[in-house]
C-alpha positions in Angstrom: 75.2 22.9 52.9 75.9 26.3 51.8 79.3 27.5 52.0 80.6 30.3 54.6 82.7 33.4 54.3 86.5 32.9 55.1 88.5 35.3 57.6 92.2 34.9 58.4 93.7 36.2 61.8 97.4 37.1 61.1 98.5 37.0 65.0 100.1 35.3 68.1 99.2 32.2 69.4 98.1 32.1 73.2 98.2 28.6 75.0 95.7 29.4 77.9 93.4 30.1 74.5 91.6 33.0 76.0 93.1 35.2 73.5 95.7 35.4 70.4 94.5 32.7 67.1 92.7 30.8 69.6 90.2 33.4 70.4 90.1 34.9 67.0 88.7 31.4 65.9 86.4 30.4 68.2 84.9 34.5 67.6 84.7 33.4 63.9 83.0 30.5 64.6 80.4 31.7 66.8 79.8 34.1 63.6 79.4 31.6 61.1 82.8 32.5 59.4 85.8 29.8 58.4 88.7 31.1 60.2 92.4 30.2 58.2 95.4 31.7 60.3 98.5 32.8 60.0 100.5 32.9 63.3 103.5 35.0 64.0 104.4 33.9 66.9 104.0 31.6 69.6 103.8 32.6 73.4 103.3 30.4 76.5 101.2 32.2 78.7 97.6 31.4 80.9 95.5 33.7 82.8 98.8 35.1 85.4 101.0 36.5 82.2 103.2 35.5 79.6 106.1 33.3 80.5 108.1 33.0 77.1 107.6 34.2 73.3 108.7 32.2 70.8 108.8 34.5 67.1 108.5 33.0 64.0 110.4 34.4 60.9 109.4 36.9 58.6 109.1 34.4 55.7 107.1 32.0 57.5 104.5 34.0 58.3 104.5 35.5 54.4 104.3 31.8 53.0 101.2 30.9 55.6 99.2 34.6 54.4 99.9 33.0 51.0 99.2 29.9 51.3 95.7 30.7 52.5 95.1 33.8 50.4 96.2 31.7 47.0 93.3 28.8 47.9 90.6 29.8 50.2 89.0 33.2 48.7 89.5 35.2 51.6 86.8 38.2 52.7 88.5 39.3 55.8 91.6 39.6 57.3 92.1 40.3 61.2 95.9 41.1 62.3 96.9 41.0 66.3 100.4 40.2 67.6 102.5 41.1 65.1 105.7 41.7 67.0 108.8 43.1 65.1 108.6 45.5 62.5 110.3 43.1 60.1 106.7 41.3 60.7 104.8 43.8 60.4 106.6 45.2 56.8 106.4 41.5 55.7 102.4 41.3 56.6 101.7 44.7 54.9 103.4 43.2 51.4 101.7 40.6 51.4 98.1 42.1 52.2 99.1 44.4 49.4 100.6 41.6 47.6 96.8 39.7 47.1 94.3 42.9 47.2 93.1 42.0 50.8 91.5 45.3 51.2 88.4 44.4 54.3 91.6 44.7 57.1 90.7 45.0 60.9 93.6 46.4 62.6 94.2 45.4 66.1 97.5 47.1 67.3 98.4 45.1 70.0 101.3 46.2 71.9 100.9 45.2 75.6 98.8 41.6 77.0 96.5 42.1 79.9 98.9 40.9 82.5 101.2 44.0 81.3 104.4 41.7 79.6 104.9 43.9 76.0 103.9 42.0 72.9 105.3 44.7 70.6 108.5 45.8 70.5 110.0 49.2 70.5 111.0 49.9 67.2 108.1 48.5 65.6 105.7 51.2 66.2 107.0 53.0 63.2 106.5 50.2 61.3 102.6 49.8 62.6 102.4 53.5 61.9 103.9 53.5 58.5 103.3 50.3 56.9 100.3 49.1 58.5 97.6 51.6 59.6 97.2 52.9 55.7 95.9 49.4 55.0 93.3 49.1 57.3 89.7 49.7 57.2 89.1 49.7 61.0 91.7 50.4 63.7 90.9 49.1 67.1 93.2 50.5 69.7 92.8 50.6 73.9 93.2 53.6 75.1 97.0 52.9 76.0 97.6 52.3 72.6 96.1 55.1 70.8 98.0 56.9 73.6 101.2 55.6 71.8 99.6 56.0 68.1 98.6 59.8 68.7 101.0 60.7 71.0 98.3 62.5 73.4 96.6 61.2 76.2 93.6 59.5 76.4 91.7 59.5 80.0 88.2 61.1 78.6 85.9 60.7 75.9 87.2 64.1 74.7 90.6 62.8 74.5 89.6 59.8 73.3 87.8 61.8 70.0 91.3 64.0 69.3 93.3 60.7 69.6 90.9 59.1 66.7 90.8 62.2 64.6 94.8 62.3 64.8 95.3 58.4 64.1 92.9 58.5 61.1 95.3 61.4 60.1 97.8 58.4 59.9 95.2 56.3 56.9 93.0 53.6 58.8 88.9 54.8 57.2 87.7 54.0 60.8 89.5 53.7 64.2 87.4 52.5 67.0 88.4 53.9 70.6 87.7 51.4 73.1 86.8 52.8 76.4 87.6 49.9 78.7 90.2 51.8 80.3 88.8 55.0 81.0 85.3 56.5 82.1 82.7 54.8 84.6 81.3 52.9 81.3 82.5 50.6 79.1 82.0 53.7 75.8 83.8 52.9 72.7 83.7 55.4 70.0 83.9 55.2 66.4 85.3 57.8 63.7 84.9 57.8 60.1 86.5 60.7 59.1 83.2 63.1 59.7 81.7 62.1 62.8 81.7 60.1 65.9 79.8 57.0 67.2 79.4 56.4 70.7 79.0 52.7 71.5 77.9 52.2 75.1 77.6 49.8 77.4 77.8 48.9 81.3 80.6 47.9 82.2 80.7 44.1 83.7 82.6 44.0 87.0 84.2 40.5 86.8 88.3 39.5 85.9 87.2 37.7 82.8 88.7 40.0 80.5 91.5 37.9 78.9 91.4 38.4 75.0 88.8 41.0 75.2 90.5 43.0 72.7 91.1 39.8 70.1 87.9 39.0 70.3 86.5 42.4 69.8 88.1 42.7 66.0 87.7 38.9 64.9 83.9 39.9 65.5 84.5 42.9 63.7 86.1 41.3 60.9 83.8 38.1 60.9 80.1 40.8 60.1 82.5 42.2 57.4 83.2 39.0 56.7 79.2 38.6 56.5 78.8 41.0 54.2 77.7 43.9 57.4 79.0 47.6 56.7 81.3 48.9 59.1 78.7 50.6 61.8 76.6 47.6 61.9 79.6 45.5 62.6 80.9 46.9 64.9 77.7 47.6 66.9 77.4 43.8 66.6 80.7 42.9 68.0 80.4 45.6 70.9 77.5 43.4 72.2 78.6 40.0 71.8 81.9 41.0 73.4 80.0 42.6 76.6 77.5 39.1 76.3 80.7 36.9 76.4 82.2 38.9 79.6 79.1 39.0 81.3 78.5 35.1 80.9 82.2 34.0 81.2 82.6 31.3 83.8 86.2 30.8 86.1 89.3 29.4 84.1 92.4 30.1 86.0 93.6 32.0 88.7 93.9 35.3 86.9 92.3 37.4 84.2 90.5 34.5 82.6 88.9 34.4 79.1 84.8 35.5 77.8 82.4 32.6 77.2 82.7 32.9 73.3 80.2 30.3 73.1 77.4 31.8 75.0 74.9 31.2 72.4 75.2 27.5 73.3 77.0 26.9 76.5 74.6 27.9 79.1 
């Protein structure tokens, strides 16, 4: 058999497994990509909220990113909950550290029940440390809200928040328009010009990990070998397939069908 690409998801773990690791694995594997992790923290949550958050130390996380990155010839690298800036400093040495340049930034600051997954003071560090290393951003609106500093409600707003967080050294950032407009319009910006990426928006609560899954998908085509348009086009529609064929788990906001291609 031949062998597959490998993509590592530096980011939280999420016991309800709609989102965090969990969801950035089972994205990889529905892409044909080996996914290694690294986790940097643990939370107990399921589809109501998070309940407790569990971080793990600086240097535990840097010895699992090298641990992976020394053996298993890494194409990709996906980073979600990274918590504290003393995380988010350690992840951007060691990135730097090995030459893991293909880097799909998802800046996750809030989870979908509303508990805050990223704390105060680490923003700068995101900002600073982080952003310049990655090759796609993915921010919500309420994110690149914080990242720009302006507000994003419109597509509009949405295109001056992208231009001013590329300012900050991502090559793409990818606005997603789940919270704002009547569709579900993500746009991407390369520096020159925009890229709308539409699509209907699904009316369901199975929207638990949206986000994760949206940039493991992203990093798994790059993994692939895709450029950056193609995969991000390619994650934008498996992410609306998996919402629009996720079945009930929970009481909440439960997770996407990750395996739609096989679980009918």
């Amino acid at each position: 058999m031949a062998s597959r690409p490998v993509a590592l998801t530096i980011a939280g773990s999420d016991s309800s497994a709609g989102a965090g690791i969990q969801a950035d694995l089972k994205t990889f594997a529905a892409f044909e990509v080996y996914g290694a992790t690294a986790i940097t923290a643990v939370t107990a949550q399921n589809t109501l909220g998070v309940t407790a958050v569990e971080e793990l130390p600086a240097s535990m996380v840097a010895a699992q990113i090298d641990a992976v990155a020394d053996d298993l010839g890494v194409a990709a690298v996906k980073t979600g909950m990274l918590s504290s800036a003393s995380i988010i400093e350690t992840v951007a040495e060691r990135l730097v550290a090995h030459g893991l340049g293909v880097v799909v930034v998802d800046p996750v600051m809030v989870a979908k029940g509303g508990d805050r997954l990223l704390r105060e003071d680490a923003v700068d560090a995101l900002r600073e440390r982080l952003l310049p290393l990655a090759l796609v951003l993915t921010p919500n609106a309420s994110e690149a809200e914080v990242l720009s500093g302006r507000p994003v409600t419109t597509m509009e707003e949405a295109k001056e928040a992208a231009r001013a967080i590329r300012a900050l050294g991502p090559h793409y950032v990818l606005v997603k328009g789940g919270h704002f407009g009547e569709d579900a319009v993500d746009v991407l910006f390369d520096g020159e010009r925009f890229t709308e990426l539409p699509a209907k928006r699904v009316a369901t609560t199975s929207t638990h990990g949206t986000g994760c899954t949206l940039s493991s998908a992203i990093a798994a085509g790059l993994a692939n070998g895709k450029g950056v348009g193609e995969a991000v086009a390619d994650a934008k529609a498996y992410v609306t397939e998996a919402i629009g064929r996720a079945f009930p788990v929970g009481a909440g906001h439960g997770p996407l069908n990750h395996f739609y291609r096989w679980w009918r």
